[in-house]
C-alpha positions in Angstrom: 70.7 -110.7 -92.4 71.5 -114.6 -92.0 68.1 -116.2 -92.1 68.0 -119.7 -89.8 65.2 -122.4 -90.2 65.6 -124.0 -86.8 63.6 -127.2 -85.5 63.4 -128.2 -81.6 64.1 -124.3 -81.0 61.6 -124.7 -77.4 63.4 -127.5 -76.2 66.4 -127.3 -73.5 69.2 -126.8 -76.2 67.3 -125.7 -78.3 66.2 -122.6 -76.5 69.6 -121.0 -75.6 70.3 -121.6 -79.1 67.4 -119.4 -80.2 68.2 -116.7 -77.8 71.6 -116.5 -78.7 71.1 -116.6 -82.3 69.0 -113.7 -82.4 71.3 -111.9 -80.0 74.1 -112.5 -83.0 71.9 -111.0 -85.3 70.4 -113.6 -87.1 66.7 -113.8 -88.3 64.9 -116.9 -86.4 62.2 -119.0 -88.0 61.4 -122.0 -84.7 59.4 -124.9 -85.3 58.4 -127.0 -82.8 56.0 -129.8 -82.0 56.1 -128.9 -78.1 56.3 -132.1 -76.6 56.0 -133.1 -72.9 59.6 -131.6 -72.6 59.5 -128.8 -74.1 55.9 -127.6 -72.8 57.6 -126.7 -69.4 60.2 -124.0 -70.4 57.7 -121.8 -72.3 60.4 -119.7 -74.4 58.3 -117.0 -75.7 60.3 -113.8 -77.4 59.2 -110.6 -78.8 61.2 -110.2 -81.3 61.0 -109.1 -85.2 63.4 -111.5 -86.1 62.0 -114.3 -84.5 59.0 -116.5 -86.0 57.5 -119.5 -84.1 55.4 -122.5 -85.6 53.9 -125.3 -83.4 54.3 -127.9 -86.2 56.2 -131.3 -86.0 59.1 -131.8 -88.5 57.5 -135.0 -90.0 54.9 -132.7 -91.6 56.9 -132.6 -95.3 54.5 -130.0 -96.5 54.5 -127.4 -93.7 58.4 -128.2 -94.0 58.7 -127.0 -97.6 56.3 -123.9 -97.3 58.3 -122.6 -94.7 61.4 -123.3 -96.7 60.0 -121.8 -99.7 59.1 -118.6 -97.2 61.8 -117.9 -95.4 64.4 -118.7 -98.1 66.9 -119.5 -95.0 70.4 -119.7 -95.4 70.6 -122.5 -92.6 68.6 -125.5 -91.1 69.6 -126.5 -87.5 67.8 -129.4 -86.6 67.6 -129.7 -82.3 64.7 -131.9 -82.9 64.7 -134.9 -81.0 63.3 -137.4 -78.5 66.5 -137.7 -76.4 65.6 -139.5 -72.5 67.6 -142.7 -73.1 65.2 -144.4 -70.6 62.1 -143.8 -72.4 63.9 -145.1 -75.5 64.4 -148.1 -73.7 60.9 -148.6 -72.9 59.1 -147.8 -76.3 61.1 -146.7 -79.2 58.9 -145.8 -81.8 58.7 -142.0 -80.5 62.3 -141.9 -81.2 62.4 -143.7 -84.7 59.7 -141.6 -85.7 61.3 -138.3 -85.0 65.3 -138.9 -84.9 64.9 -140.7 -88.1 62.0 -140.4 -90.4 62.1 -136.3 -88.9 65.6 -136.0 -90.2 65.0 -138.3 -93.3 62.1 -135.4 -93.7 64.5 -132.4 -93.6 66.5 -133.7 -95.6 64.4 -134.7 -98.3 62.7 -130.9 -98.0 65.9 -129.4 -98.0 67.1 -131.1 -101.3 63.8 -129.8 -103.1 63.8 -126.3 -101.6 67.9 -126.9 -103.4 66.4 -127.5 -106.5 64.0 -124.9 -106.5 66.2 -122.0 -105.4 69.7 -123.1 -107.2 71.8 -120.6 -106.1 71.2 -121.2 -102.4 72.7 -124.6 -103.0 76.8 -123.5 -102.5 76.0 -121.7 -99.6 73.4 -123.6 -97.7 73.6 -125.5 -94.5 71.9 -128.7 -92.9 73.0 -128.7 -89.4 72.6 -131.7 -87.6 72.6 -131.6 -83.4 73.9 -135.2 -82.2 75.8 -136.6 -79.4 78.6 -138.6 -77.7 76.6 -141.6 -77.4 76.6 -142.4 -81.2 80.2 -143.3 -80.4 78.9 -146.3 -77.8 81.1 -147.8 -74.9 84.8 -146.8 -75.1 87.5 -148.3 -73.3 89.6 -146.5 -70.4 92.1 -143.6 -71.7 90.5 -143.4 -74.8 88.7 -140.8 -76.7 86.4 -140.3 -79.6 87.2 -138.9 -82.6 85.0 -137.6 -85.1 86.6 -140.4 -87.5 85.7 -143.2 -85.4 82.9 -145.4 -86.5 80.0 -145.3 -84.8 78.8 -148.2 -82.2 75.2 -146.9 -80.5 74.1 -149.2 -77.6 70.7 -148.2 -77.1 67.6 -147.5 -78.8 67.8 -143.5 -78.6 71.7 -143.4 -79.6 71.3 -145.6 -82.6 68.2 -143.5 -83.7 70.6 -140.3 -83.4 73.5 -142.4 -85.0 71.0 -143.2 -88.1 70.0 -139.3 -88.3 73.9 -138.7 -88.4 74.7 -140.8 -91.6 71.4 -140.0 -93.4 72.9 -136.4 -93.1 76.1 -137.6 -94.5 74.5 -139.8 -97.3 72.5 -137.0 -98.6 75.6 -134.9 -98.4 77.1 -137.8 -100.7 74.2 -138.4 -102.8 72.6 -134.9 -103.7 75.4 -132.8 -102.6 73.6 -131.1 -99.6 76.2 -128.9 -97.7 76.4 -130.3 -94.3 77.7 -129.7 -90.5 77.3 -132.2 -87.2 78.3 -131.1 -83.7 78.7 -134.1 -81.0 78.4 -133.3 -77.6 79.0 -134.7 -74.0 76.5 -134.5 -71.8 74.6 -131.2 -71.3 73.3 -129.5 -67.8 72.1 -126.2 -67.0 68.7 -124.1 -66.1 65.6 -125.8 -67.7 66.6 -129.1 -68.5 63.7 -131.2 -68.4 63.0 -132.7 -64.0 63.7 -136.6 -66.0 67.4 -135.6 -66.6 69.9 -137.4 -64.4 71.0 -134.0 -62.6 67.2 -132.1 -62.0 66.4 -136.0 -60.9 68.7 -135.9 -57.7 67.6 -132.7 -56.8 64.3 -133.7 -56.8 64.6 -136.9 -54.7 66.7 -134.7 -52.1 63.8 -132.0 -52.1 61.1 -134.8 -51.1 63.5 -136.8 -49.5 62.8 -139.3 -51.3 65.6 -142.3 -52.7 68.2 -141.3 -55.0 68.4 -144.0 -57.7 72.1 -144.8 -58.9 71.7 -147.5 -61.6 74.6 -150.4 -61.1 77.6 -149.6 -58.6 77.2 -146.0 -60.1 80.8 -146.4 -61.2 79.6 -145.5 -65.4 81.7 -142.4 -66.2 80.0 -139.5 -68.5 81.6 -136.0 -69.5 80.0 -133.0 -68.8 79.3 -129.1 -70.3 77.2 -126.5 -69.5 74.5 -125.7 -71.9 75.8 -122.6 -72.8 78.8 -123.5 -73.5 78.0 -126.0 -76.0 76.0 -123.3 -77.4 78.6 -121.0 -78.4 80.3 -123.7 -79.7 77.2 -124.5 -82.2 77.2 -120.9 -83.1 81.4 -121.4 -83.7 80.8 -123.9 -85.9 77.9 -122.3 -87.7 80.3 -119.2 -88.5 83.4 -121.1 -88.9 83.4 -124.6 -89.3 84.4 -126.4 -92.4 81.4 -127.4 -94.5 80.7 -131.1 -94.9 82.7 -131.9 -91.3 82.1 -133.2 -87.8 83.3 -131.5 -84.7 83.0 -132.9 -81.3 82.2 -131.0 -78.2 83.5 -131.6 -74.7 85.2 -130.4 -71.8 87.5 -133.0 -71.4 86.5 -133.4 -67.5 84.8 -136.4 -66.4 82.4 -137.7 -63.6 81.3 -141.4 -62.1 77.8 -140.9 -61.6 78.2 -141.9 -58.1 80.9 -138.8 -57.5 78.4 -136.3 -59.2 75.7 -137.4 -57.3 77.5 -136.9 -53.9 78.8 -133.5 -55.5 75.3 -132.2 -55.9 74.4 -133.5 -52.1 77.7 -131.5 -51.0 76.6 -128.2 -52.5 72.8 -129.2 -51.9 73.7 -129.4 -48.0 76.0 -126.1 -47.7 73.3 -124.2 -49.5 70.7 -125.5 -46.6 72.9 -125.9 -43.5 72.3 -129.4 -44.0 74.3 -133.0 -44.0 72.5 -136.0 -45.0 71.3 -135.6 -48.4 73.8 -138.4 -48.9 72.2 -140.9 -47.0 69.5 -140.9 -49.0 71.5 -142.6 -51.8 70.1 -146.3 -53.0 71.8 -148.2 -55.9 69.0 -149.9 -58.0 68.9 -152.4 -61.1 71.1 -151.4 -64.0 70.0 -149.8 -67.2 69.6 -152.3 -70.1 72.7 -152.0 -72.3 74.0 -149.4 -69.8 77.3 -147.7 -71.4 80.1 -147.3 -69.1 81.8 -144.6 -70.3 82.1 -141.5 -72.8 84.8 -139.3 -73.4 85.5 -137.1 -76.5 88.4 -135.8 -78.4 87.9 -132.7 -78.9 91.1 -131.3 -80.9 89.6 -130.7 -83.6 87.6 -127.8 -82.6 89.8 -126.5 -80.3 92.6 -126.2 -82.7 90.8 -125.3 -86.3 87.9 -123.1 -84.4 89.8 -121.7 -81.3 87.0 -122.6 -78.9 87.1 -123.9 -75.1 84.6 -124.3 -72.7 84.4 -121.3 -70.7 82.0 -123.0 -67.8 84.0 -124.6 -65.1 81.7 -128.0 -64.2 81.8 -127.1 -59.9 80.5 -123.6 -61.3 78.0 -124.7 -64.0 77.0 -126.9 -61.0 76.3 -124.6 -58.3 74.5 -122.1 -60.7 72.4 -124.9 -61.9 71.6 -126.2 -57.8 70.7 -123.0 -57.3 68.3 -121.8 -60.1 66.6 -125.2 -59.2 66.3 -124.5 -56.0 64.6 -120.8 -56.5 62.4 -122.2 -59.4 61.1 -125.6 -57.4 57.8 -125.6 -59.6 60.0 -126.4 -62.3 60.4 -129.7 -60.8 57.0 -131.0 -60.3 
C-alpha cells in the first residue's frame, strides 16, 4: 500500500483529494493547521487508512517525526493561504505558509532522504499551484508549463516562489518532484469568500453583487473534481521532475458568469431579478485580466480531460448551496 503524507488535506481541494485517495487505495497521513477556511467543511473519515494531525507545516519537528513514522512514499502539499484579496490586504499569512511552509517541506523531506536512502529514487514532493503564477496573458494566448512565470499579486508570487523552491531543491539535492497548475476551481464547500459562493450569497440576502472593474477580466474554470482526478493522474503517471497544467480550456468574463449564476439562480426559484442586483465597484489592485492554460501536455502524455461540463458543474454547485445555506453564513 502506497503511503501519502498530505498537508492542507481539510481544506476545499484538499478534501476531495483525501477522499479520493483513500478510495484508490492509498494509506492517508493529513495534516492540517485548520484555518478559518478549512474550519467550515469539517472532513472527518473513519477510516484505517486515514490519519489526521492538527499541526501547521511550519512546525519542522512535527514534520520530520511524521516523516520518520509513516515512511510515505509521497508528500502532496495543498497547504496554502489562497484568497487573492486577503493577500492584498496583509501578506505575511501567505509568505509565512506558501513560502517558508514549502521551504519547510522541503528541507524535511531532504533529511527524511538522507535518513531512509532507498526511498530517495522513488519518492515524491508534490507541489499544488495555480494559473496565476503565469500573471496577465495576452488575448489568444495560452500558458505553457515552459513559460516563465510573471505573478501580479501578493498571493500568486508567494505560490510562484513555493513553485521554484520545489524546483531548486529538485536541482540542488536531487528531490524527485511533480507540480500541477490549475485554472480556477468551483464546486461544493469552497470557502462563502470565493467569487462563485460570494454571488450566491448577495442574491440570497439581496444584497449588491460586487463586480470589480467593467467585470470584463476573463478566468478559466474546472470543477473540483475534476482537477482531482487529474492530481491523482499525475501522481500515477506523470513524469517525475515535470509540470503539467490543468484546464478546461473554456472561459468566462466575470460579468457573463455572474449573470449565469443569476439565470440558473432565478429558474431554480421562479424568479427574474437576481440580475438587477448587480453593482460594479472599484477594481482590484494589480487586477489580472485574463488566464488561460495550455493544457496539451496532459491531455496527450496522461490521456486525461475534464469530464465536468462548466453549465453542469454550475448548476450542481447552485444547488448544493442552496440546500446547505448555513454553509454560507
Amino acid at each position: 500500500m502506497k503511503k501519502i503524507l498530505l498537508t492542507g488535506g481539510c481544506g476545499f481541494i484538499g478534501r476531495v483529494l483525501v477522499k479520493k485517495l483513500i478510495n484508490e487505495g492509498y494509506l492517508v497521513i493529513n495534516i492540517d493547521k485548520i484555518t478559518y477556511a478549512s474550519k467550515k467543511s469539517k472532513l472527518v473519515i473513519n477510516n484505517k487508512n486515514y490519519f489526521f494531525f492538527k499541526k501547521d507545516i511550519i512546525e519542522k519537528t512535527f514534520i520530520k517525526k511524521i516523516l520518520k513514522k509513516y515512511k510515505p512514499d509521497y508528500l502532496i502539499n495543498v497547504a496554502a493561504e489562497s484568497h487573492v484579496d486577503n493577500s492584498i490586504t496583509d501578506s505575511r499569512k501567505f509568505i509565512q505558509t506558501n513560502i517558508h511552509g514549502t521551504a519547510n517541506l522541503l528541507d524535511c523531506a531532504r533529511e527524511y532522504l538522507k535518513e531512509f536512502p532507498l526511498k530517495k529514487k522513488s519518492f515524491i514532493f508534490f507541489q499544488i499551484s495555480t494559473d496565476e503564477v503565469y500573471g496577465d496573458i495576452s488575448k489568444g494566448c495560452t500558458s505553457k508549463e515552459s513559460d516563465n512565470l510573471n505573478p501580479s499579486s501578493p498571493y500568486s508570487s508567494s505560490k510562484a516562489a513555493a513553485d521554484l523552491l520545489v524546483t531548486a531543491w529538485s536541482r540542488t539535492y536531487g528531490i524527485n518532484y511533480l507540480i500541477s497548475r490549475s485554472s480556477n476551481n468551483y464546486g461544493p464547500y469552497q470557502y462563502p469568500e470565493k467569487f462563485i459562493p460570494v454571488i450566491l450569497n448577495s442574491i440570497l440576502k439581496k444584497k449588491i453583487i460586487p463586480v470589480y472593474g467593467t467585470g470584463k477580466q476573463k478566468r478559466e474554470w474546472i470543477y473540483v473534481e475534476d482537477n482531482v482526478d487529474a492530481i491523482i493522474s499525475i501522481l500515477e503517471k506523470g513524469k517525475k521532475n515535470s509540470i503539467y497544467n490543468i484546464g478546461t480550456g473554456k472561459h468566462k468574463s466575470n460579468l457573463d458568469l455572474v449573470k449565469e449564476i443569476c439565470k440558473i439562480y432565478d429558474n431554480i426559484n421562479n424568479n427574474n431579478n437576481s440580475k438587477k442586483l448587480i453593482k460594479f465597484v472599484k477594481d482590484r489592485l494589480g487586477h489580472d485580466k485574463r488566464y488561460a492554460l495550455n493544457i496539451q501536455k496532459i491531455k496527450k502524455e496522461l490521456k486525461w480531460k475534464p469530464k465536468i461540463k462548466f453549465n453542469q458543474g454550475l448548476k450542481k454547485t447552485i444547488i448544493w448551496y442552496l440546500k446547505n445555506k448555513n454553509f454560507l453564513k
